[in-house]
LUMLUM-361879 format. One record per residue (C-alpha): residue in three letters; x, y, z. Coordinates in steps of 0.1 Angstrom, whole numbers, plus 5000, padded with zeros to 4 digits. Example, Ala and Ser with C-alpha at 12.3 -4.5 7.8 and 13.67 -1.06 7.14 Angstrom:
Ala512349555078 Ser513749895071 
This chain:
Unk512355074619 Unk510555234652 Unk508755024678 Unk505755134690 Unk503154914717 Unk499954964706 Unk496354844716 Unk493754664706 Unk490654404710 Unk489454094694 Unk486953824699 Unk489253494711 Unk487953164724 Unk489653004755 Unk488952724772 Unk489752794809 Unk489352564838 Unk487252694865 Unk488452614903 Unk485452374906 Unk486752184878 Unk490252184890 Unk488852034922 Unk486851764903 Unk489751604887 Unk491851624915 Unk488851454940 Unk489151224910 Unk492751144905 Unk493151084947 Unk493250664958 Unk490850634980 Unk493450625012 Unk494450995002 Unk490451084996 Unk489750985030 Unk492451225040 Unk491051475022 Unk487651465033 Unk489251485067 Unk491351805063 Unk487951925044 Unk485851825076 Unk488552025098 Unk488452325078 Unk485352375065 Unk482352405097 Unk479652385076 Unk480752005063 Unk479251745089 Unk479351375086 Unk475951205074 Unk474850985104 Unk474450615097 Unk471250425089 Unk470750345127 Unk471150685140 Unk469050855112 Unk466350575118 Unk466650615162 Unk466550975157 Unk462651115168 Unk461051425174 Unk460651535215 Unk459451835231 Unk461752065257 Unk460452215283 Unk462152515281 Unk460952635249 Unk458752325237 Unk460252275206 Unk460851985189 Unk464451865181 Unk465851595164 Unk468151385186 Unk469151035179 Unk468150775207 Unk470850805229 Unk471451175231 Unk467451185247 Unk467151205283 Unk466150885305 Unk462651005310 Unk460050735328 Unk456950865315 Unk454050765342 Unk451550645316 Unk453350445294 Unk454950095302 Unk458350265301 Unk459849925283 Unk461850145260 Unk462850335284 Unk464250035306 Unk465849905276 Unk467750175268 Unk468750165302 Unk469649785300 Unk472249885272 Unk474050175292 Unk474649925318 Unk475749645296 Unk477949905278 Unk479549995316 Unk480049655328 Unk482049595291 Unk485449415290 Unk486849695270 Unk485549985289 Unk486749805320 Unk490049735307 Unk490150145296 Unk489450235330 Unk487950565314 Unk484950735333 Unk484450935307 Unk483250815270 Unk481050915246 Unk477250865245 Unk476650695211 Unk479350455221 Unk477150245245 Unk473650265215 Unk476149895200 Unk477950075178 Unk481250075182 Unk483650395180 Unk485250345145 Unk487750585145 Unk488850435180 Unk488750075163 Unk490750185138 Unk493650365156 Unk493550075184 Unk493749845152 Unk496950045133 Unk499949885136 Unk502550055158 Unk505650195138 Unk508250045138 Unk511450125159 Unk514450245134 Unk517150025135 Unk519650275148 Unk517750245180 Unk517649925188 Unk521749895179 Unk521950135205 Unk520150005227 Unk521849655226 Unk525549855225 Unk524650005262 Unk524649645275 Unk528249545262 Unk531249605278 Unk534549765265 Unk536150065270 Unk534850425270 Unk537150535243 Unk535150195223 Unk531950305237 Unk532150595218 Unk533650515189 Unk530750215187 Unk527850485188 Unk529450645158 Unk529450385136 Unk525950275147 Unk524850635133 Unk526450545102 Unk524650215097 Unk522150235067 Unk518650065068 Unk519649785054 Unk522549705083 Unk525449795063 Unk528050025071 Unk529250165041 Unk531050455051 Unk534750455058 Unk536250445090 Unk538750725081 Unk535250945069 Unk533450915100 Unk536750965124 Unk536951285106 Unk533351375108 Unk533051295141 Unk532751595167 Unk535051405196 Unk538251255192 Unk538150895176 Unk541450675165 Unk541050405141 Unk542450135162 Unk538950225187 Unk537150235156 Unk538249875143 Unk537549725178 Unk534349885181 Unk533449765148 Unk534149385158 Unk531749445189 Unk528949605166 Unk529049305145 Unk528349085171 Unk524949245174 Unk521549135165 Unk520549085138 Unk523748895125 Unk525349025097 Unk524449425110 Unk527949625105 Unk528649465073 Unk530749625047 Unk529749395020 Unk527749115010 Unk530448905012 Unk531248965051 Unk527548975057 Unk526848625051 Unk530548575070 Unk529048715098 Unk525948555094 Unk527948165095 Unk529948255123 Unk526448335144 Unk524748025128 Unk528047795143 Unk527947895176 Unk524747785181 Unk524647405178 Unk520847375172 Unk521047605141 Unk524147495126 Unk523047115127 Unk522847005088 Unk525647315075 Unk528947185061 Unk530347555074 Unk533747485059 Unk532247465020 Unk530047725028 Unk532347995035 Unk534647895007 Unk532047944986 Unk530748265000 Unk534748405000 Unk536148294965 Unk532948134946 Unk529548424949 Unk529948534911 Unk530248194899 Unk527248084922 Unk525248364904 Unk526348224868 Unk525347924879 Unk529247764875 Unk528547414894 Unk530747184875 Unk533947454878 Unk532847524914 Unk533247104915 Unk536447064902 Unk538147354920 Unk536547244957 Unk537046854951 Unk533546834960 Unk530346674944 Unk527646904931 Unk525146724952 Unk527146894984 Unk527547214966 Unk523947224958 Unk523147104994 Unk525647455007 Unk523847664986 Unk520347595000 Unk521947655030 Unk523048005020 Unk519648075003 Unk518648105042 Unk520548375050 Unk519748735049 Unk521448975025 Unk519849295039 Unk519649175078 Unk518549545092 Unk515749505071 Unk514349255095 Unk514249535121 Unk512449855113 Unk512550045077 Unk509950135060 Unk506350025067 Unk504449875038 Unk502150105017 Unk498449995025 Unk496349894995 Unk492149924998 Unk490149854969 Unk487950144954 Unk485649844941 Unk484749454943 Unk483849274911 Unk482248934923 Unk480148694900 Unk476848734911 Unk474748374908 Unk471448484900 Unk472548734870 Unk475548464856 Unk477348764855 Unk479848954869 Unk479049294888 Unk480849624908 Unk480049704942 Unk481750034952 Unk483350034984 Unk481450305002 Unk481650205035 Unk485350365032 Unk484550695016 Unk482450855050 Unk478951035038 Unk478551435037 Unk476551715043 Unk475852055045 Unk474852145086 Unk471452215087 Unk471952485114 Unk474052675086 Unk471352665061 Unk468752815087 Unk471453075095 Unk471853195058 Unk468153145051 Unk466853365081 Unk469753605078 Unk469953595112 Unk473953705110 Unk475454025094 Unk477154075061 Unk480853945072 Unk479553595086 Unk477053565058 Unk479853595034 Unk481953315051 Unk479253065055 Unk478253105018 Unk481753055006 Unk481952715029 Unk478252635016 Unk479552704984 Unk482852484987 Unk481252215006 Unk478752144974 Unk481752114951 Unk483051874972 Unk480351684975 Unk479251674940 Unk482951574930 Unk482951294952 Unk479651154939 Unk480851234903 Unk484351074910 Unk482550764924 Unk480350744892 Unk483150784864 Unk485150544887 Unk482050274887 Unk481250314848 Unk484750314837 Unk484949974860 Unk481949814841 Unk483549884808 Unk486549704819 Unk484149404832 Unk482349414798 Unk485949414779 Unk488049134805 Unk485248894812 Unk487648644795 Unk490148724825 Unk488048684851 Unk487248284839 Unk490048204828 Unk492948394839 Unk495748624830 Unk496248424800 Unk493148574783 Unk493748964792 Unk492649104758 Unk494349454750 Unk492449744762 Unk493550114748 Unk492550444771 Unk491250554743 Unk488150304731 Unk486950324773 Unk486950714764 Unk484550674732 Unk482550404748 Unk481750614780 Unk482050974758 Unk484351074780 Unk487651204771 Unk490650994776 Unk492551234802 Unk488951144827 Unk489750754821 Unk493650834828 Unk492451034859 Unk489950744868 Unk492650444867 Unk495350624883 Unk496250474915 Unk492850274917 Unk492849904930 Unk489949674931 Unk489049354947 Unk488249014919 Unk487748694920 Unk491248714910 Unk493148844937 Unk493749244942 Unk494949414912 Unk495749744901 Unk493049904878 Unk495350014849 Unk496549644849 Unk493449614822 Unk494649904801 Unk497249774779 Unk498549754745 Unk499049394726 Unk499149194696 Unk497448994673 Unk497748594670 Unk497348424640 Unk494148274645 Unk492948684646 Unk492748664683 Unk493448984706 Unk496148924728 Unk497449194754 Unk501649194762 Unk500749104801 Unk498748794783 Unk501948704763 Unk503748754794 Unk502448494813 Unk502348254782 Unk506148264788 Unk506548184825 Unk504147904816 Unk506247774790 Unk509547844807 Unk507747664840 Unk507247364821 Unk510647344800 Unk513247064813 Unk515247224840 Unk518447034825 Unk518747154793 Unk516447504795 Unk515247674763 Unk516947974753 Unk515148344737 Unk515448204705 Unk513747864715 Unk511248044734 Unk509948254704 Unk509947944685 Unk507747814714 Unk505448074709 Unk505048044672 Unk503547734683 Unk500947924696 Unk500248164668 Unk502148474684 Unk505148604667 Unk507148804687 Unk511048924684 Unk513648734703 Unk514949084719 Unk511149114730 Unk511148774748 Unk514748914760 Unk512749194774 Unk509749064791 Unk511948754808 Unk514249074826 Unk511049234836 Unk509548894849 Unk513048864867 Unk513648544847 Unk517448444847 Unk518748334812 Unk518848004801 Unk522847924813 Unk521548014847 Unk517947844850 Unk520347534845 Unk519847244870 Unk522846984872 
């Protein structure tokens, strides 16, 4: 049988996603952190993209003849000349010259000792960009650094010098060193012996914070006692000699909550065991996390849902002051409508017109979807708001789609890494979007509901003789929901609730 390749042509229907459409659900799909970003690389890479002025600026801005060509332009109040006109009573004109001074004889622009600033900066608006990176937290110094630092101050041999800055290197973010001492004398690129290497270690665990150079947990809260002992004011209240037996022979029967064998085996009363362990509770088990690693990821609300008095209702407020306003440069448009440039520039200004609109529009259109898909959450969870998480009803993807006649990849898109302020607290938007069950009263209940009908009933159970899964789901019942006892088994390890053997109190 021969092969051949032939052609041919037949009608087909494909659906395609255009690049402006590509760009609309990825405008949508951004937290509003990584928008800002992106309106910023936009605003950098695009010239015909400007930032709208605020409501100040638009409403200061007037109309003034030049003399040089005596046309009008539109400047804002303080990009106009100080201009005493002789027929006028020139208030407005001292006025604006009352607030340059007051804005040179400012604390902060003293304290800058800048000559130089920028003109809208005095009209009492303040520079927000310079607000915010004045207000940014500085990073934090890694923890290497600050080891090293502190090993240049203590005195030992150069041989220990060195073989203390190579362990340092080797020290993770969370203070331990975890690689071998054998490992890193073979990594290193100058000479190291292991006896320098064990002396150096010694000195590197004597550096702040305590417990830094750790191997294990176990030497970490060692090293953590023996710092708390030499200081008298700290150690005051610690019975150190319990407290490191139980930290060297007794941490996995702490952590199965053993008392009564921890008891017999010490000669002690569970009172003074008890009294040890709070002790221990204090101390760190990841000390270099108390200097440096990793900085906390910010969270800002896309929207605020407050009760509003006068309505007896609750509404959405988008938060727009984050999200800076847009527009196309009016210079740009005269250029293209004049065709006052030849056919190269004309082409590149229409393509940044061109991309600038999309942007725009999928902004405004991600801000809208965001907003409705909000107030169908509001209509659904009205329960939460006034009552609490007890009362989150079960909200699919899917009936938000149908309501809003949207499909359900938009409302997916729209969620996705979306926070918003409630009367609540600040919660993640997809919190709202979950699955649940039924009670059998007929009432919709989502899991995160039935979730927090467990802590409460676990909260309230006696600490002496706690319930166990199976008593739990019985507990439950109570309540009309019937769930598994490998379900309860489930949500107590996601709600990091111990089992019942160690939730025991003696």
């Amino acid at each position: 049988m021969a092969m051949q390749l032939t052609q041919s042509m037949r009608p087909e229907m494909r659906q395609l996603l255009t690049p402006r459409m590509i760009q609309s659900m990825e405008i949508l799909q951004l937290p509003l952190l990584a928008l800002e970003e992106r309106i910023e690389e936009e605003l950098q890479s695009n010239p015909v993209l400007e930032l709208s002025e605020s409501e100040a600026e638009d409403a200061g801005a007037m109309a003034i003849k030049t003399e040089e060509s005596g046309r009008t332009e539109d400047r804002s109040e303080s990009e106009r000349p100080l201009v005493v006109e002789e027929d006028s009573g020139q208030a407005a004109d001292f006025d604006r010259l009352e607030k340059i001074s007051e804005y040179l004889e400012n604390e902060e622009y003293s304290r800058n000792g800048s000559s130089s600033y920028r003109a809208q900066s005095y009209e009492g608006e303040r520079d927000k960009k310079l607000d915010a990176m004045m207000n940014t937290a500085a990073r934090s110094e890694p923890l290497s650094e600050v080891l090293l630092r502190q090993w240049s101050f203590v005195e030992c041999l150069p041989a220990i010098r060195l073989a203390g800055r190579a362990l340092i290197n080797y020290i993770d973010a969370e203070g331990y060193l975890r690689t071998d001492l054998a490992l890193i004398q073979s990594e290193s690129k100058v000479p190291l012996t292991l006896e320098d290497l064990g002396a150096a270690l010694k000195l590197v665990q004597t550096l702040e914070p305590a417990g830094v150079g750790a191997r294990d947990l176990q030497e970490c809260l060692l090293l953590q006692l023996e710092a708390i002992e030499q200081d008298e004011e700290m150690g005051e209240g610690h019975d150190f000699e319990l407290e490191r037996a139980l930290v060297q022979d007794h941490l996995k029967d702490l952590e199965m909550n053993r008392y009564p064998q921890i008891s017999r085996k010490l000669g002690r009363e569970i009172s003074q065991i008890q009294k040890a362990v709070k002790n221990l509770a204090r101390l760190h088990p990841h000390p270099g996390r108390l200097i440096g690693g990793e900085d906390a990821p910010s969270i800002t609300p896309d929207a605020v849902i407050y009760f509003d008095e006068e309505t007896a209702g609750y509404q959405v407020q988008m938060t727009r002051d984050r999200v800076p306003g847009l527009h196309i440069s009016n210079l740009y448009r005269k250029m293209l409508k004049e065709r006052l440039c030849d056919k190269k520039t004309r082409e590149f200004l229409t393509n940044n017109v061109r991309n600038a609109r999309w942007l725009i529009e999928s902004i405004e259109q991600r801000n809208s979807t965001i907003l409705r898909v909000i107030k169908a959450v509001v209509e659904a969870q009205k329960e939460f708001f006034d009552k609490g998480p007890e009362s989150l009803r079960p909200l699919p993807m899917i009936q938000v789609a149908d309501q809003l006649g949207i499909h359900v990849a938009t409302v997916s898109r729209a969620v996705s890494g979306k926070w918003v302020q409630t009367p609540r607290g600040v919660l993640r938007l997809r919190r709202f979007f979950s699955g649940g069950t039924t009670s059998v009263d007929g009432e919709d209940m989502s899991w995160d509901a039935v979730k927090e009908k467990m802590k409460v009933i676990i909260g309230l159970e006696d600490k002496r003789n706690p319930l166990n899964d199976d008593e739990i789901v019985e507990k439950l019942k109570q309540q009309g929901i019937d769930i598994a006892r490998r379900t309860v088994a489930k949500y107590r390890k996601i709600l990091s609730i111990p089992p019942a053997r160690q939730r025991r109190e003696f």
